[in-house]
C-alpha positions as CSV (number, residue, x, y, z in Angstrom):
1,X,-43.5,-39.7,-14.8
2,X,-45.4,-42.0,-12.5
3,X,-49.1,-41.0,-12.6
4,X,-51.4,-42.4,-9.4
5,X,-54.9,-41.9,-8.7
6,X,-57.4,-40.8,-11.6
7,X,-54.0,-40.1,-13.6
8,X,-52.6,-37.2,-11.4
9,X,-49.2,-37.1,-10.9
10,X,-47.3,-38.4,-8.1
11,X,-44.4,-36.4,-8.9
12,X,-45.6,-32.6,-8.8
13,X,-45.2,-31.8,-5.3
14,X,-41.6,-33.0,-5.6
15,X,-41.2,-31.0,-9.0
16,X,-43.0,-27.7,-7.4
17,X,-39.4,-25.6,-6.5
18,X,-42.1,-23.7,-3.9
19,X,-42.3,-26.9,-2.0
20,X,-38.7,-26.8,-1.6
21,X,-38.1,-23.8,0.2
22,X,-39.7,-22.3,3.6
23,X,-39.6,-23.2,7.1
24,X,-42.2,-26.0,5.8
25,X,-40.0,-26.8,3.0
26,X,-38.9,-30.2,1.9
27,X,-35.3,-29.1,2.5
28,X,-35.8,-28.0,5.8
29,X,-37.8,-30.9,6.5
30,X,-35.4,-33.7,5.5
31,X,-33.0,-32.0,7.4
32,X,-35.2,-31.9,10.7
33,X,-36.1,-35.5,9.7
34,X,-31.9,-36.2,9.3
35,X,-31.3,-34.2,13.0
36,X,-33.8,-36.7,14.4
37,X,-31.8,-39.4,13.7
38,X,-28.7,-39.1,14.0
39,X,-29.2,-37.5,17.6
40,X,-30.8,-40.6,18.5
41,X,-28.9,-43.1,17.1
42,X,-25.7,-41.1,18.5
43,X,-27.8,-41.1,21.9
44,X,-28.4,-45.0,21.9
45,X,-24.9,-45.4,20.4
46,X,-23.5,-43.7,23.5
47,X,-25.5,-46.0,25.3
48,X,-25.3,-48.9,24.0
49,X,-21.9,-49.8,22.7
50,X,-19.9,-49.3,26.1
51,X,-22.4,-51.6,28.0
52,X,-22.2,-54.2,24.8
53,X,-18.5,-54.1,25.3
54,X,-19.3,-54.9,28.5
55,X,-21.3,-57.5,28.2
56,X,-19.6,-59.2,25.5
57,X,-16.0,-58.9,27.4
58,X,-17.2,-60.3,30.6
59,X,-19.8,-62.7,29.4
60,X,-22.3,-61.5,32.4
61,X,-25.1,-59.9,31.4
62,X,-26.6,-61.8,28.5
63,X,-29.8,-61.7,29.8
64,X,-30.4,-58.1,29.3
65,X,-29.6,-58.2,25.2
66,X,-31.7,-60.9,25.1
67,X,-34.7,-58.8,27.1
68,X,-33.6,-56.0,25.2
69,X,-33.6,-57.3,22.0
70,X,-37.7,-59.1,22.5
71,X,-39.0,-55.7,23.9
72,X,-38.0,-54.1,21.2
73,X,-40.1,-56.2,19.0
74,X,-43.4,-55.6,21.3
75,X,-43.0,-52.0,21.5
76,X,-45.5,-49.8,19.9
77,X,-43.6,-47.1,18.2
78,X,-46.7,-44.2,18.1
79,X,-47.8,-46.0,21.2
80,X,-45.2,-44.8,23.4
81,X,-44.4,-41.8,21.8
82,X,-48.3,-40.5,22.4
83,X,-47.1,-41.9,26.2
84,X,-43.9,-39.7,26.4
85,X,-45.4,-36.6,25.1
86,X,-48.6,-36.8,27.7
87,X,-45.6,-37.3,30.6
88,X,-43.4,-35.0,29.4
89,X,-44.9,-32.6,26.3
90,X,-44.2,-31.7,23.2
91,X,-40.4,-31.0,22.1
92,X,-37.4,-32.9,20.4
93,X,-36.0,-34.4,23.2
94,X,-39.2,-36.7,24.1
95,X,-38.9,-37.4,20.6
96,X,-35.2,-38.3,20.4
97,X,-35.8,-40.2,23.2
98,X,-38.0,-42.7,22.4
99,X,-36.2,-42.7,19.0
100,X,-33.1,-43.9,20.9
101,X,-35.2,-46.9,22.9
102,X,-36.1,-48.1,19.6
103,X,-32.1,-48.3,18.5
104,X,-30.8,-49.3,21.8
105,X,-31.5,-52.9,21.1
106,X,-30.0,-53.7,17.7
107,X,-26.4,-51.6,18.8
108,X,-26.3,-53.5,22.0
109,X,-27.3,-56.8,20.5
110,X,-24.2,-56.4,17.9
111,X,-21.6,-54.9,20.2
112,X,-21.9,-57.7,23.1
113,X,-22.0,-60.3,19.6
114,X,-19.0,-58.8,18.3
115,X,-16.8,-58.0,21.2
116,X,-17.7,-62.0,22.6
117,X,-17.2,-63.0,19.4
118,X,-13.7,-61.7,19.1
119,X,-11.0,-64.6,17.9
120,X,-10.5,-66.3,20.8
121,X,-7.3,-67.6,20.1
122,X,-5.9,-63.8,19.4
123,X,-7.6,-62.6,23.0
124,X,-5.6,-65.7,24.4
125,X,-2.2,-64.4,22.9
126,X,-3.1,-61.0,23.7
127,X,-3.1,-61.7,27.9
128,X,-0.4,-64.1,27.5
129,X,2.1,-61.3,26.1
130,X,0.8,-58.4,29.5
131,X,-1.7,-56.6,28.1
132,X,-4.2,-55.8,30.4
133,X,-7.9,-56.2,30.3
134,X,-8.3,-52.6,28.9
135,X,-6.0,-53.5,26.3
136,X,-7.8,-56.5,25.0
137,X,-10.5,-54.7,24.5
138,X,-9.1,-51.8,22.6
139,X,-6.4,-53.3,20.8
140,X,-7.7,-56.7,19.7
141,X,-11.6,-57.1,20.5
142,X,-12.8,-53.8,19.3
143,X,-11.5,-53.4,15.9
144,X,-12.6,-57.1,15.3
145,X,-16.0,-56.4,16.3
146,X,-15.9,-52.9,14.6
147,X,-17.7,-54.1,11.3
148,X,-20.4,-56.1,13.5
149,X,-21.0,-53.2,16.0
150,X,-21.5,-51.0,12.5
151,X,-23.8,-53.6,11.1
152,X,-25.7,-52.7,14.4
153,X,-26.0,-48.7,13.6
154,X,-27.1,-49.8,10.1
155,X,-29.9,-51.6,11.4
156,X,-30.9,-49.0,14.2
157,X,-30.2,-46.4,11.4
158,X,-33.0,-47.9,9.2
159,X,-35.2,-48.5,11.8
160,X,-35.2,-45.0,13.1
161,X,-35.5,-43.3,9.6
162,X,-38.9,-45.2,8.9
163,X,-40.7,-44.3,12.3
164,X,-39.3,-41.0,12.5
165,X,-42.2,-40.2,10.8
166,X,-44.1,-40.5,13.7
167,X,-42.3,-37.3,15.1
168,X,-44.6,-35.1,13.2
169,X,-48.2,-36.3,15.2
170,X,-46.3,-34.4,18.1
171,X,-44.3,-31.7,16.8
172,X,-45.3,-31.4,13.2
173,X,-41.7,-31.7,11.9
174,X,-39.5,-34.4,10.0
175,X,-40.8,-35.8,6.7
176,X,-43.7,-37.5,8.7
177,X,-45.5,-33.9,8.1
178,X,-45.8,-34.6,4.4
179,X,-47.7,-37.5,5.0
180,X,-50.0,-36.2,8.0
181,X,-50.9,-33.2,5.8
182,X,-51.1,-34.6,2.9
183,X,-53.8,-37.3,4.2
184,X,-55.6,-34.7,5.7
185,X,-56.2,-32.7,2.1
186,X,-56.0,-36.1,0.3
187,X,-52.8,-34.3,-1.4
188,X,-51.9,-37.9,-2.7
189,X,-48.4,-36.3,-4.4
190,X,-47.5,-34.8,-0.8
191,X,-48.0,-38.0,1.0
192,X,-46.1,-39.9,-2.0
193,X,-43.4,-37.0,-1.4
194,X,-42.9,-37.7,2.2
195,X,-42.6,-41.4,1.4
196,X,-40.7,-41.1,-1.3
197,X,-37.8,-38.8,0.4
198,X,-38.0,-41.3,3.8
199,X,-37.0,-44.0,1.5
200,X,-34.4,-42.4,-0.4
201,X,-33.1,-41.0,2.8
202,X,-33.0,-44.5,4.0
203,X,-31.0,-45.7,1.1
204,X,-28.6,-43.3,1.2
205,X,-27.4,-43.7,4.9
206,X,-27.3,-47.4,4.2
207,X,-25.3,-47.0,1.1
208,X,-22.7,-45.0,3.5
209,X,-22.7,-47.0,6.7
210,X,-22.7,-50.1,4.3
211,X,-19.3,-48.4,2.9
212,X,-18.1,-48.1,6.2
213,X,-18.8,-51.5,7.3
214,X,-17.1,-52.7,4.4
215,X,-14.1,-50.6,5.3
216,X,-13.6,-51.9,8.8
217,X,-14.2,-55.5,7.5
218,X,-11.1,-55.2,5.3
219,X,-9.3,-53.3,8.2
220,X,-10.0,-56.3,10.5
221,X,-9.5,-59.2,7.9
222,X,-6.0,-61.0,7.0
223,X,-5.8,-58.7,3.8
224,X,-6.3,-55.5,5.3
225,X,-3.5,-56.4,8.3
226,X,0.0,-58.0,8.6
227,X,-0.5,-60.9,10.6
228,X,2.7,-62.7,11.9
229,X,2.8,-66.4,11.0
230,X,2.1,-67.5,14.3
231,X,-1.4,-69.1,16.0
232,X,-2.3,-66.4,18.2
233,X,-3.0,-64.3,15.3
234,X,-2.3,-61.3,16.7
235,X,-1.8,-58.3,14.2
236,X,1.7,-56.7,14.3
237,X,0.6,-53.6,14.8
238,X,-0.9,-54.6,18.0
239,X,1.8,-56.7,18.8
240,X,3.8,-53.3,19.1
């Protein structure tokens, strides 16, 4: 066991089965601290990848990733959150909001990069053989772009796990409350809890969506498609 401070143990409040049960349980608070993100990464998601489709299809609108994407960097996370809860209170959705700004830019970024990144030569084919713009999109420049536009949820994903935390200083929920209560008793193995669960949490979800870019990669690649023997490169199956 890993001992900390004046050898106490960092592990106890994670061993303690009382800590694990309650409304201010660890159970109940990882899930609170899960609900906050996926609702706002499936928020900026919902946001983000139809306008990065977009973008990337039609090549306007470039400037806006690119203003997006620098914000992002300057925001202050507890900054704005303090800001949203003076304008608009306490609750989830203030939360889940500003949650979603701060994923908005990393999905966009990699939607418009995949879609516009799309084989050219296969969009080509795909407009010579009738299909409409529509179809391009769905048939040949999505599922190319699929395992970029999941590298983009990976990244919001992580992002949003790590200041989540900050949702506790307004509504005392999420793992964040381990560390807020825990600094205020000095319960150092409470605030190595809250910690330690955040970055296990983190792990895990990027152990998944990595599967799942991983998955679309081979979906989209040579090997994971018949390709006829052709230039345009167009799959069979969308060919059909």
């Amino acid at each position: 066991m890993v001992e900390g401070t004046a050898g106490m143990n960092l592990f106890e409040y994670l061993a303690d089965p009382a800590n694990w049960t309650g409304p201010g349980g660890i159970w109940n608070l990882l899930l609170q601290h899960l609900g906050y993100t996926v609702a706002s990464v499936g928020l900026a998601a919902v946001i983000a990848i139809p306008l990065g489709i977009v973008i990337g299809h039609t090549g306007r609108g470039s400037f806006l990733v690119i203003g997006l994407s620098n914000a992002a960097r300057a925001i202050p996370t507890l900054g704005l959150l303090v800001l949203v809860v003076l304008l608009l209170g306490t609750g989830i959705g203030p939360i889940i909001g500003v949650l979603a700004i701060l994923a908005l830019p990393p999905v966009l970024t990699a939607t418009a990069a995949g879609i516009r990144g799309a084989d050219h030569e296969a969009v080509h084919a795909a407009r010579a053989i009738g299909m409409s713009e529509p179809q391009v999109v769905a048939k040949v420049e999505w599922p190319l772009a699929l395992p970029l536009v999941i590298s983009g949820l990976r990244s919001a994903t992580l992002q949003v796990v790590a200041t989540a935390t900050v949702a506790a200083y307004s509504s005392g929920q999420g793992l964040g409350r381990l560390l807020i209560t825990g600094n205020a008793t000095r319960n150092y193995p409470e605030m190595f809890a809250g910690a330690f669960l955040v970055a296990v949490l983190a792990i895990v979800l990027d152990i998944l969506l990595g599967g799942l870019g991983w998955l679309a990669r081979r979906h989209a690649s040579p090997g994971g498609r018949k390709m006829v023997h052709d230039p345009s490169k167009i799959p069979v199956d969308v060919v059909a």
